[in-house]
C-alpha positions as CSV (number, residue, x, y, z in Angstrom):
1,X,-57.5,-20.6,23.2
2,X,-60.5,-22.3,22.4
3,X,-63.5,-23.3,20.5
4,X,-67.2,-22.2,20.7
5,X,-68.3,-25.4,20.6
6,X,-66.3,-26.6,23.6
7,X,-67.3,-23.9,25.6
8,X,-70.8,-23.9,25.2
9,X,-70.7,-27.6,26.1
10,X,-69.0,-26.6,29.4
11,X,-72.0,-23.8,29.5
12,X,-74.4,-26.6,29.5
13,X,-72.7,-28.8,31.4
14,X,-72.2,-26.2,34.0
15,X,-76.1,-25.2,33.9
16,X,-77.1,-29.1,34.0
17,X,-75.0,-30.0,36.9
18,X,-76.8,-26.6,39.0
19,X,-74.6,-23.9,38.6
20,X,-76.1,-20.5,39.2
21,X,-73.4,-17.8,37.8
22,X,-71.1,-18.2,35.3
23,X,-68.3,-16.1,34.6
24,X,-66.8,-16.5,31.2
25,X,-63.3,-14.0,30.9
26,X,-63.0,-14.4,27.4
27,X,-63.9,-12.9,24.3
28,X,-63.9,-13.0,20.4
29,X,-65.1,-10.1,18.2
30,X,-67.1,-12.8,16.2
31,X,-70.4,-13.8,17.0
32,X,-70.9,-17.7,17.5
33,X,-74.3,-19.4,17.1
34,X,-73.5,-22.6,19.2
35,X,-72.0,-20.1,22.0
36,X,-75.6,-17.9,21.7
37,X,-77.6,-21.3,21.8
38,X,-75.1,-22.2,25.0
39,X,-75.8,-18.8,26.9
40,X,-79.3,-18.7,26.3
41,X,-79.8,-22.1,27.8
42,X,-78.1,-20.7,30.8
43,X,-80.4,-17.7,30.8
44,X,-83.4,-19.4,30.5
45,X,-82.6,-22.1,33.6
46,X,-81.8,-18.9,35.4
47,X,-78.4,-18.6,35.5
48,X,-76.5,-15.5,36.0
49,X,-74.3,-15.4,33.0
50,X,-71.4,-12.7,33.3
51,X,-68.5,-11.8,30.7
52,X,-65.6,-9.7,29.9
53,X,-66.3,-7.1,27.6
54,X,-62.5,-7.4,25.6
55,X,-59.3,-5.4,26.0
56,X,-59.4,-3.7,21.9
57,X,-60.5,-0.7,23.5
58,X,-63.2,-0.1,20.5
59,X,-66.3,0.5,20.4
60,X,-67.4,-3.1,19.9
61,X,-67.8,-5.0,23.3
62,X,-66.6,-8.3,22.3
63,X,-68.4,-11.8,22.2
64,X,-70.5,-13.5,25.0
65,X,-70.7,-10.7,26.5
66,X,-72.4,-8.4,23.9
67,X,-75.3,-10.9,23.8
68,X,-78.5,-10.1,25.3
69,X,-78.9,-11.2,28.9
70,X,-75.3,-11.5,29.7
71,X,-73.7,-9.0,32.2
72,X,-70.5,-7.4,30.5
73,X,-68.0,-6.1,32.9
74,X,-65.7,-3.4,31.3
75,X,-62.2,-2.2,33.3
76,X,-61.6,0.6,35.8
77,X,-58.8,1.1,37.9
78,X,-58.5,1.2,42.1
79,X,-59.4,5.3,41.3
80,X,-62.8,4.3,39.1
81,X,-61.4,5.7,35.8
82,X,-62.2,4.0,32.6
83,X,-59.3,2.2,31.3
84,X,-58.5,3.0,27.7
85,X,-58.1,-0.9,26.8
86,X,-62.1,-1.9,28.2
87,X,-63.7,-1.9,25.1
88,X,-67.2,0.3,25.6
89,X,-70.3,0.2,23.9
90,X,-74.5,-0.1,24.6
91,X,-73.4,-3.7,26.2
92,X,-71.3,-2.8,28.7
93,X,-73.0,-3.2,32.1
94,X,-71.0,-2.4,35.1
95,X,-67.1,-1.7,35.7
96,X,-65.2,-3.3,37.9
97,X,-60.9,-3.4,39.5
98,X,-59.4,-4.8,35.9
99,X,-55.8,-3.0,36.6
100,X,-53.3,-4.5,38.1
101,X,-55.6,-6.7,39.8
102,X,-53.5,-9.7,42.6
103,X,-54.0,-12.9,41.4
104,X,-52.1,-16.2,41.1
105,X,-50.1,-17.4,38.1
106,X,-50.4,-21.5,37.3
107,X,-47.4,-22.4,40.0
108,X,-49.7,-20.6,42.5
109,X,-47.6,-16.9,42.7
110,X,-48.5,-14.1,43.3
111,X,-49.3,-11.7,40.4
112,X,-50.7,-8.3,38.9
113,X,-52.9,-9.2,36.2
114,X,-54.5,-6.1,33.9
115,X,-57.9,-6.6,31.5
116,X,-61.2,-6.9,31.6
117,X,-60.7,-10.9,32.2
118,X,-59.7,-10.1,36.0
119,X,-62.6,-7.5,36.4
120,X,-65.4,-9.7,35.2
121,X,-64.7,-12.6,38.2
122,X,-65.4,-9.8,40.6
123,X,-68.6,-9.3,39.3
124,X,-69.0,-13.1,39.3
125,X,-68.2,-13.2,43.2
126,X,-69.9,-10.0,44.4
127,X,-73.1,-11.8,42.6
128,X,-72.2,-15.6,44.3
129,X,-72.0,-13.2,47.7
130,X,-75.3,-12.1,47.0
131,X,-76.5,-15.6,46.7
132,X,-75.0,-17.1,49.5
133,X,-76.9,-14.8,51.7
134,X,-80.4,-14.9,50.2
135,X,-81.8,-17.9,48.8
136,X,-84.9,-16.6,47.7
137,X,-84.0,-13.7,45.1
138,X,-84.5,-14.4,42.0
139,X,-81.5,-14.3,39.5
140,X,-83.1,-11.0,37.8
141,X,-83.5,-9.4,41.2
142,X,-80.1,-9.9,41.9
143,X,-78.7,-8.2,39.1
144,X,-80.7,-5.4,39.2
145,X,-79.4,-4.9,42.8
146,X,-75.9,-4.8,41.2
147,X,-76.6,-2.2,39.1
148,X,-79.2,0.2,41.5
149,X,-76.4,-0.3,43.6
150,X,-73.3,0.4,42.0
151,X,-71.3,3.7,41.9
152,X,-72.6,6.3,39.5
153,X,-69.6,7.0,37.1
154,X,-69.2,8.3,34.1
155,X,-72.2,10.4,32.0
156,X,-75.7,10.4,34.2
157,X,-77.7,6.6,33.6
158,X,-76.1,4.0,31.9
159,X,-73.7,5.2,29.3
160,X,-71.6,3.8,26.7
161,X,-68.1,3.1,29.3
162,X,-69.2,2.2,33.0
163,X,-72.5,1.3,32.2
164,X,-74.8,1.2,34.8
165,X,-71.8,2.2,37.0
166,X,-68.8,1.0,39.2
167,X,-69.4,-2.4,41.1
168,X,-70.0,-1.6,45.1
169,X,-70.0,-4.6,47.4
170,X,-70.3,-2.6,50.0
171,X,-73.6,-1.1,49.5
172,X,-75.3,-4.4,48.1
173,X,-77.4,-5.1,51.5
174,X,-78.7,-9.0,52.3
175,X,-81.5,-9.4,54.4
C-alpha cells in the first residue's frame, strides 16, 4: 500500500532524473488529483507512462491508468483470452500474458503471479525494447507501433476488453 502523494513524487522524481517509461502496476478505483498532476508531468516531458488496468473485473478500469495519455494494459492468458478478473472499459489499451505469469517472490524464487500488475511490465519492456533500438522515435510513435502492431483480438478496432489488441513483440520491427 500506498499514498498518491508518494507516488506521484516518485513520478516526478523518476521523470526529473530522465526516465522515459514508467510502469505503475497498481491501481485504486478513486481518482487522485496529485497522481493526475504527477502523470501529466510525465506526459508532457515525454515519458511513456503505462499502468494496470485493476483485477475487479468491472467495467471501471481502475486509477492511473484510466487517465488520459496513460497506456492501460488489461489481462490475457498464454491462449489470448480475456481474463474475467482484467477489468475492461474505453481505457483499456492493449492486453498482455497476466496469468500465471514466472516471476520472483522478495527471497528471489521462483513464482506464478496472476493480474493485470504482471501484464502491465511486459508492456513496459516490450516499449524499453523499442527504445533501446531506435533513438530517434518519438515517445508517440512508439506507442502507436504497439498498438498497429498488436494482435487483433476481441470485437474489430479497439473494443471495450483487448483494446487495441494483444501485445506482439515479435512483429514490432526496429530499423
Amino acid at each position: 500500500e500506498g499514498s498518491s502523494f508518494t507516488i506521484a513524487r516518485g513520478i516526478i522524481m523518476a521523470v526529473d532524473k530522465g526516465a522515459s517509461i514508467i510502469n505503475m502496476s497498481i491501481g485504486s478505483p478513486d481518482p487522485s488529483p496529485i497522481l493526475e498532476d504527477a502523470v501529466n508531468y510525465a506526459i508532457e516531458k515525454g515519458v511513456i507512462m503505462v499502468a494496470a488496468v485493476g483485477n475487479e473485473g468491472e467495467d471501471n478500469v481502475s486509477f492511473p491508468a484510466a487517465y488520459d495519455g496513460v497506456i492501460g494494459v488489461g489481462a490475457i492468458d498464454e491462449f489470448e483470452n480475456y481474463q474475467m478478473f482484467s477489468n475492461r472499459g474505453d481505457e483499456v489499451d492493449v492486453m498482455a500474458p497476466g496469468l500465471s505469469v514466472p516471476t520472483l517472490n522478495i527471497e528471489g524464487k521462483s513464482v506464478l503471479m496472476t493480474g493485470t500488475s504482471f501484464a502491465s511490465p511486459l508492456v513496459a519492456a516490450a516499449l524499453a525494447d523499442m527504445l533501446s533500438h531506435d533513438h530517434g522515435t518519438s515517445s508517440d510513435d512508439m506507442v502507436q507501433s504497439l498498438f498497429d502492431n498488436a494482435n487483433e483480438a476481441g470485437m474489430p478496432g479497439i473494443d471495450k476488453l483487448y483494446g487495441n489488441g494483444v501485445l506482439n513483440v515479435e512483429r514490432l520491427k526496429y530499423d
